[in-house]
KELOMAR-920613 format. One line per 10 residues: number of its first residue (from 1); their letters; for each residue z, x, y of C-alpha. Coordinates in nm, 4 decimals. Layout:
<rs>
NUM = A = Z:X:Y; ...
</rs>
This chain:
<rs>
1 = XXXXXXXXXX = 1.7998:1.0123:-1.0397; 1.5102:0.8069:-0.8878; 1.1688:0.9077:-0.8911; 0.9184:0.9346:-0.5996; 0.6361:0.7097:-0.6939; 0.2777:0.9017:-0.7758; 0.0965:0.7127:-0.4673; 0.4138:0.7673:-0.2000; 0.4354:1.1130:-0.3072; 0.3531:1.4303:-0.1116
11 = XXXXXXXXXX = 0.1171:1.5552:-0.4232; -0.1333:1.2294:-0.2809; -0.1536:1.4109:0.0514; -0.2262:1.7497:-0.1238; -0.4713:1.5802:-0.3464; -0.6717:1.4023:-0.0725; -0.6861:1.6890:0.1488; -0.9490:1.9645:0.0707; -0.8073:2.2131:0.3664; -0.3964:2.1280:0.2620
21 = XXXXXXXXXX = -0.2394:2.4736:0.3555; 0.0128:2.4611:0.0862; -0.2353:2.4495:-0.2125; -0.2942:2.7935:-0.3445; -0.5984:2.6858:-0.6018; -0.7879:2.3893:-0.6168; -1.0957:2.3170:-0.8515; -1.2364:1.9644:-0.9332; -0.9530:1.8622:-1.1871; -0.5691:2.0064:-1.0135
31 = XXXXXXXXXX = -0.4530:2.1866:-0.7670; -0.1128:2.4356:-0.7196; 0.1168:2.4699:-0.4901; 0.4417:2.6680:-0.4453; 0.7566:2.5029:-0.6030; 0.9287:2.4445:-0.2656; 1.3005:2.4834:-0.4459; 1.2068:2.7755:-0.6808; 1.3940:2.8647:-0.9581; 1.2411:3.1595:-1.0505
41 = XXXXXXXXXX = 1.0951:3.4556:-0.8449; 0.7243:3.2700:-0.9384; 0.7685:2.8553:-0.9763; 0.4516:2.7107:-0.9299; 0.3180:2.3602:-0.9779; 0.0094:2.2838:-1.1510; -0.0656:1.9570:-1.0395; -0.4238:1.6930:-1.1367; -0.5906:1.5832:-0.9094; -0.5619:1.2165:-1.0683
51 = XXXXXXXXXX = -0.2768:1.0467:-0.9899; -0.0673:0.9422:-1.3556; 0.2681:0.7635:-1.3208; 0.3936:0.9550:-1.6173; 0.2934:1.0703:-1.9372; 0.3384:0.7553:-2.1302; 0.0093:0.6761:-1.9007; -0.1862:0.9231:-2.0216; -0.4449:0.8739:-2.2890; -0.7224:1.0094:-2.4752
61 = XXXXXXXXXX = -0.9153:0.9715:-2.1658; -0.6659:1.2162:-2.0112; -0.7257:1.4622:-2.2717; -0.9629:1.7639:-2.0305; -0.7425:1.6718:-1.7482; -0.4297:1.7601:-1.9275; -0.5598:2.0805:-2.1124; -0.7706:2.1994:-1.8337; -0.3950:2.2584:-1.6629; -0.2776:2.4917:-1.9389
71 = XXXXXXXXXX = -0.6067:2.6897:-1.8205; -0.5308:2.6795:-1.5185; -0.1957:2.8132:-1.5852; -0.2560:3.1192:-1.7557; -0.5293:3.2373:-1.4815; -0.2278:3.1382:-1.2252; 0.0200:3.3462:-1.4442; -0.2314:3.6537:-1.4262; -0.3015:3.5941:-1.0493; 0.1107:3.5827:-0.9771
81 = XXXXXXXXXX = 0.1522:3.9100:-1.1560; 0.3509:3.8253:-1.4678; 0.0944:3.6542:-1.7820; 0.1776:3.9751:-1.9577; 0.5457:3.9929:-1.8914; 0.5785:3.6451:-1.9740; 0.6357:3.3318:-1.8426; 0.7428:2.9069:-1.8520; 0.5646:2.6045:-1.8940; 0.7582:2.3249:-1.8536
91 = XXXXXXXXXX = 0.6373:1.9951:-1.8064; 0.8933:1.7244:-1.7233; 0.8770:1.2984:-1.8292; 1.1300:1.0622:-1.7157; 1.4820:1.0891:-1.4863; 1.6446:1.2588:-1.7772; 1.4788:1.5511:-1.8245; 1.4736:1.5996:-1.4309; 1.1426:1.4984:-1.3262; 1.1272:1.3403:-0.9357
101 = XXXXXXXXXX = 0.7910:1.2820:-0.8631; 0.6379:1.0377:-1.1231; 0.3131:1.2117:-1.1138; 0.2811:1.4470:-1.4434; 0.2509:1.8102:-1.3691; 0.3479:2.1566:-1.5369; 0.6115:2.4006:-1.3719; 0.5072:2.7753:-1.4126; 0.7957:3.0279:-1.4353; 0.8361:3.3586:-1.4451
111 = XXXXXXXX = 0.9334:3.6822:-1.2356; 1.2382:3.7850:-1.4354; 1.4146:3.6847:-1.7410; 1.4342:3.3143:-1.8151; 1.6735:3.2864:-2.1221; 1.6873:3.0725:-2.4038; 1.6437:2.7175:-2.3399; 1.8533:2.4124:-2.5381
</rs>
């Protein structure tokens, strides 16, 4: 699997664009959008703002940035209906574990049972 580079990727339109109409939230650090192949009755992406080629980029500088989108997750979560039902995080690195756009972000999933993962 090949991955969409982080500056050819739609997430650098979504970024750059104040007024995008897919982005649900925004604030001064990510933004989310709808997962546009869901796999679960709530998939959203919780996306920063910065673009990051991949995780092995991100440093101690990257530190808010990265824990600021567990934040934002959980007020997503309650927003979408299901933070006390439960819900995913994921958050993919590298062709293997299925990531496509080479711009780190978190999956949010939830809406019915997910299972056991491994």
């Amino acid at each position: 699997m090949t991955m969409t580079p982080a500056r050819s990727s739609p997430f650098m339109a979504m970024s750059r664009d104040p007024l995008h109409p897919d982005v649900i939230y925004r604030d001064e650090r990510c933004f989310v959008v709808r997962d546009i192949n869901p796999k679960a009755p709530v998939h959203l992406l919780i996306i920063p703002n910065m673009p990051i080629n991949g995780l092995a980029y991100v440093g101690p500088g990257q530190v808010p940035i990265m824990g600021h989108l567990f934040v934002v997750a959980e007020e997503m979560a309650r927003r979408e209906g299901v933070a006390l039902s439960g819900y995913r995080l994921v958050l993919n690195n590298g062709p293997d574990a299925g990531q496509t756009i080479a711009w780190p972000h978190v999956h949010l999933l939830g809406g019915r049972e997910l299972g056991e993962m491994g």
